[in-house]
N, C-alpha and C positions, 0 to 999 in steps of 0.2 A: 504494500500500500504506500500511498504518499502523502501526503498535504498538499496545502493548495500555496504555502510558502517554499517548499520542495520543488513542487510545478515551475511556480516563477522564477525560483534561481533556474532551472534546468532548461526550461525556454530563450532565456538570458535577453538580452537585447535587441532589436531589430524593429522592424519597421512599425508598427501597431506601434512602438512608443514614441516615433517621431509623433506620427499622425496624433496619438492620443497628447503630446508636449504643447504642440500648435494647437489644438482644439482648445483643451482647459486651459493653457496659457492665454488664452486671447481672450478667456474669461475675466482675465486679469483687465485686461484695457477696458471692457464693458465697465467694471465694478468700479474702477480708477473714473473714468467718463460722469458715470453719475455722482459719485462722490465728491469730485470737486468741480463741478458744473457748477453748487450751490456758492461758489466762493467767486466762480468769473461772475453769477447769474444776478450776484448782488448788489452793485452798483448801478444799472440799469433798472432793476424793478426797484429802487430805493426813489429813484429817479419819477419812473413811471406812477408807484401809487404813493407816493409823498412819504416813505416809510420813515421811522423816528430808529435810530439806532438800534434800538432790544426789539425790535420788528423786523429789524434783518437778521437779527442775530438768533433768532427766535427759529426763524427759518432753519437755519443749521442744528442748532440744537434740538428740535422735532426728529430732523433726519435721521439722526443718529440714538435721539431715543427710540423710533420707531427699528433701527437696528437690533439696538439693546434689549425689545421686549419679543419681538419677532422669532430673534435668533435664539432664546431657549424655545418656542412654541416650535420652527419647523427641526430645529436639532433633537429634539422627542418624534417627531415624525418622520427625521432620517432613518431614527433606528429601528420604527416601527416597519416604513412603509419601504425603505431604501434611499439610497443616497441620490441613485439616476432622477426618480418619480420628482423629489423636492428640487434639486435641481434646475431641471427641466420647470419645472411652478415657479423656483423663484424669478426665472428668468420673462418666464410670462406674465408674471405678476409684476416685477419693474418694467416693463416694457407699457403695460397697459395703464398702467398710473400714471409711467412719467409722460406718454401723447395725453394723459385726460389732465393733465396739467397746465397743458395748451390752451384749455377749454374754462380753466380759472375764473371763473365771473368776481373774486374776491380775493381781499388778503387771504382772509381764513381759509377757503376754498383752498389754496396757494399752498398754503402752509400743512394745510391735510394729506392733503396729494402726495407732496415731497414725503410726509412721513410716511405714509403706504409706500414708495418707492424705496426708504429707507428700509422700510421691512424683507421691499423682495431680495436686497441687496443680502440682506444679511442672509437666505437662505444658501447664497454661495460666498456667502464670507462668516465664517463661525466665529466669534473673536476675532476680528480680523484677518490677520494675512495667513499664522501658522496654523489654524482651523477650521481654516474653507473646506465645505464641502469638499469642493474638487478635489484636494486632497488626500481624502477619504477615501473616493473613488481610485486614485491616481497612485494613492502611498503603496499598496498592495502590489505594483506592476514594476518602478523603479523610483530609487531616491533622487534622480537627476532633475525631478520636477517642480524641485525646491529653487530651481532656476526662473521660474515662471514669475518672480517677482521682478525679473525685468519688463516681462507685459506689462504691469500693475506701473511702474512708472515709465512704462512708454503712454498708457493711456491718461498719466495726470498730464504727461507734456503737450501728446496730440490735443489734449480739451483745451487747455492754457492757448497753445498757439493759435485753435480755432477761434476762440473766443473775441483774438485780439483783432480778427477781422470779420467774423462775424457779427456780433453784437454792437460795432459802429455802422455797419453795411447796409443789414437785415432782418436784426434785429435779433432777443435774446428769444423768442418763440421759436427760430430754424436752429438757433443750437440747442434746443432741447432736443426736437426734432433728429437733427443729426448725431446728437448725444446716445438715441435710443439707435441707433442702426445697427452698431456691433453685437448689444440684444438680442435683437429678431433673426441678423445674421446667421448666430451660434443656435437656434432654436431649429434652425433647418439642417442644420450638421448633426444635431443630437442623436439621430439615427445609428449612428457610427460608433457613436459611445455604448460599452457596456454596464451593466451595472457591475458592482463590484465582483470578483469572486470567492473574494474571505469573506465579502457581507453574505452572500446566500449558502455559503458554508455554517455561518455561524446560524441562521434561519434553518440550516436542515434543507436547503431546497440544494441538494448534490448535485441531479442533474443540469439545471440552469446553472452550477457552478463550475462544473467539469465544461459545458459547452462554453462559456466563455474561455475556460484556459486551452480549450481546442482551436476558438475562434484565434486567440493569440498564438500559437504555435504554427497555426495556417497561414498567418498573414508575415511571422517571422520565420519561415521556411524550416521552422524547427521541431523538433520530434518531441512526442510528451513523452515525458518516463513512465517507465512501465511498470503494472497495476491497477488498482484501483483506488480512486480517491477516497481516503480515510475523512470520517466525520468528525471533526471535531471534537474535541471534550467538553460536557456541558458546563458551563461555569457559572453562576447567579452575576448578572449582569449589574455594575454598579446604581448608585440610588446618591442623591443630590447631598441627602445627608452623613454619606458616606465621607464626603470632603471637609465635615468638621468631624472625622472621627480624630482622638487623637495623636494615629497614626500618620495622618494627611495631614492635618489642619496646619500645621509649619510651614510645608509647603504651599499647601494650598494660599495661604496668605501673603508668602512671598510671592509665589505667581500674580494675584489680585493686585499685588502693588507693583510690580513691573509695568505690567499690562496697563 
């Protein structure tokens, strides 16, 4: 028998992780695009509806709480439903906030929308940059993925540079607009992506987890090892309050103050 960590070393490298690098890497510029869109988009709408300082500021701070409460709700529904499913949602879900943003009749309105948008972000940014979904998805295949945070600042710089000629031009409505493209983009790729295959190992679903590591072994001309793939061992899945045990909680609190 093998595992599905056995599998991955023994298929090694090749093309499936170019393709899967570019894919979830460029997730990276979408999530970069929206996140700092609010910092070009500010000066303009301050402009436009007469906003008072903690009015734009207010703006940002939504964003990111709507991050902050999102990201435990679909990080509970990662490990329920899978990592591809949420993914794929959050990506539909900022894409559909940030065009109804367009459609803004108000501050408030304004300021809502952007948080929903914050939320779909966070379904592919878990904590930020080292617990994105993608990740998740991505960590199981190769650690070379840890590279993708050059996406993540090629898309703060593409929004920055667009900004500076868009929003004198055309206004801050078409860089929304062109904010959401790498979005929709990746939503029509997602085909390509699998779901994890230690995720549906750990679920018990063997066969959809063996056919993805077949799927990879196909596309990197390489041979799976031989037997059958071993189930995992059951193990009781951690719980929130686990991280003030007093085993963790040192840690734990260190990490919360980095972060």
């Amino acid at each position: 028998t093998f595992t599905v960590e056995e599998a991955v070393e023994t298929i090694g490298f090749g093309r499936f992780h170019i393709m899967l690098f570019l894919i979830m890497g460029s997730t990276g510029v979408a999530e970069a695009m929206e996140i700092m869109l609010i910092a070009v988009m500010s000066p303009p709408i301050r402009c436009e509806w007469q906003l008072q300082d903690w009015q734009v500021a207010l703006v940002t701070t939504m964003v990111f709480f709507g991050c902050m409460v999102f990201s435990i709700v679909l990080g509970l529904l990662a490990d329920r439903y899978g990592r591809w499913k949420i993914l794929l949602l959050s990506f539909l879900w900022a894409a559909y906030f940030s065009l109804l943003t367009l459609f803004a009749p108000s501050y408030i309105w304004f300021v809502f929308l952007r948080a929903m948008v914050g939320g779909g972000v966070s379904g592919h940014s878990q904590g930020r940059e080292e617990n994105k979904q993608i990740i998740d998805v991505c960590s199981c295949f190769h650690s070379f993925l840890s590279l993708g945070k050059v996406f993540w600042l090629a898309g703060s710089l593409l929004i920055t540079g667009l900004a500076s000629v868009v929003n004198p031009t055309i206004g801050w409505q078409w860089l929304i607009r062109i904010a959401s493209i790498p979005g929709i983009l990746l939503i029509l790729v997602f085909k390509f992506i699998p779901e994890s295959a230690r995720y549906n190992a750990s679920m018990g679903n063997m066969g959809a987890a063996l056919a993805t590591l077949q799927r990879i072994a196909k596309m990197n001309g390489a041979a799976m090892p031989e037997g059958k793939l071993r189930e995992p061992a059951k193990e009781r899945r951690g719980r929130f309050k686990d991280l003030m045990h007093p085993k963790y909680l040192r840690t734990t609190l260190q990490i919360w103050i980095i972060w």
